[in-house]
DOSEMAR-470437 format. One record per residue (C-alpha): residue number from 1; x, y, z. Coordinates in steps of 0.2 Angstrom, whole numbers, plus 5000, padded with zeros to 4 digits. Layout:
N
  pos     u     v     w
  NUM     X     Y     Z
...
This chain:
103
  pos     u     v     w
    1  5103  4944  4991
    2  5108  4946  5009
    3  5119  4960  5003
    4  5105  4970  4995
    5  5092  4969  5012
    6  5109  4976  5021
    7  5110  4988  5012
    8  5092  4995  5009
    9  5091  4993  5029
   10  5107  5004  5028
   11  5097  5018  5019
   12  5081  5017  5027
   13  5091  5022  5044
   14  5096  5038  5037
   15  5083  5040  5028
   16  5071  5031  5036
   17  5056  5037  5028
   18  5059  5035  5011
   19  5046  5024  5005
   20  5053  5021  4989
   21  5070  5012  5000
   22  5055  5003  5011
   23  5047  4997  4996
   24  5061  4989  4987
   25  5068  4983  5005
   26  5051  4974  5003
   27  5051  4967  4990
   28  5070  4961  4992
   29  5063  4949  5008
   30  5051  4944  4998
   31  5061  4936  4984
   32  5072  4930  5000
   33  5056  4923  5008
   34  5056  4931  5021
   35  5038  4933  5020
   36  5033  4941  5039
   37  5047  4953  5036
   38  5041  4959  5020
   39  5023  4962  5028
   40  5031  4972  5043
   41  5039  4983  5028
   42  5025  4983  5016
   43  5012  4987  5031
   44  5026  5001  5037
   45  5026  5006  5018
   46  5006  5008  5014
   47  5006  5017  5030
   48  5016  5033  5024
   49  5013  5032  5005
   50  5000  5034  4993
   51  5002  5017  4983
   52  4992  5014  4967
   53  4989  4993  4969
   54  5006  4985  4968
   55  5012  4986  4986
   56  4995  4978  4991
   57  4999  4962  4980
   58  5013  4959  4985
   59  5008  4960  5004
   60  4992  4950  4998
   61  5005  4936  4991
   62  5016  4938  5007
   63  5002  4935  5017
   64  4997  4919  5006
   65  5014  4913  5010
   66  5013  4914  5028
   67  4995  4904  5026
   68  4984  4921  5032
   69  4971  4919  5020
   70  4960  4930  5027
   71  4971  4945  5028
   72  4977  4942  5011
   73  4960  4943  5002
   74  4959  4959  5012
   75  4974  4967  5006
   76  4968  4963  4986
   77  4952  4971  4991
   78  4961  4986  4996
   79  4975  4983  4979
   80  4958  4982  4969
   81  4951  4999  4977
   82  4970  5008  4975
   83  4971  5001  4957
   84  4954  5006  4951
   85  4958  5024  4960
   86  4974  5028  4949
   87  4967  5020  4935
   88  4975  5002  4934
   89  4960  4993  4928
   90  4971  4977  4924
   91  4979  4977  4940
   92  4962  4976  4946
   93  4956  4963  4936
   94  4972  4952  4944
   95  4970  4954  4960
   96  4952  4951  4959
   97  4957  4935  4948
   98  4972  4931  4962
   99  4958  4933  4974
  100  4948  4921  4969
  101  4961  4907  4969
  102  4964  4910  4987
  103  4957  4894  4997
């Protein structure tokens, strides 16, 4: 795993805005557990691409992790408003279920 962060950090600093590369280092320290990484990345991420839900749960998720509960019902709100834009009514509907789980 370690090898795979590495090496989407290696592409991000030639490329360094390619959000596609930021997205997928995302997610790779989000399955590592480095979940405040993974926020820095997926925040850095949302701020330069269009995303149509999926980026916002798993920030919501990462945020869950790190016990910010608050921020993490924010971020499925905006999921929900970015799914229901590009025409993702189930990925509403899960966020909007996730949501509710939240304490």
């Amino acid at each position: 795993m370690e090898a795979r962060i590495s090496l989407f950090r290696e592409m991000l600093r030639t490329e360094p805005h390619n959000t596609t590369v930021r997205f997928g280092l995302a997610n790779e320290l989000f399955k590592a557990e480095r979940f405040e990484e993974a926020v820095q990345e997926l925040r850095s991420y949302l701020s330069q691409a269009e995303d149509e839900g999926a980026a916002y749960g798993l920030l919501a998720r990462a945020l869950e992790q790190l016990g910010r509960i608050e921020e993490a019902r924010a971020a499925y709100e905006e999921g929900i408003a970015a799914a229901e834009r590009h025409g993702h009514p189930t990925m509403a509907q899960e966020f909007a279920l996730a949501m509710s789980d939240l304490l």
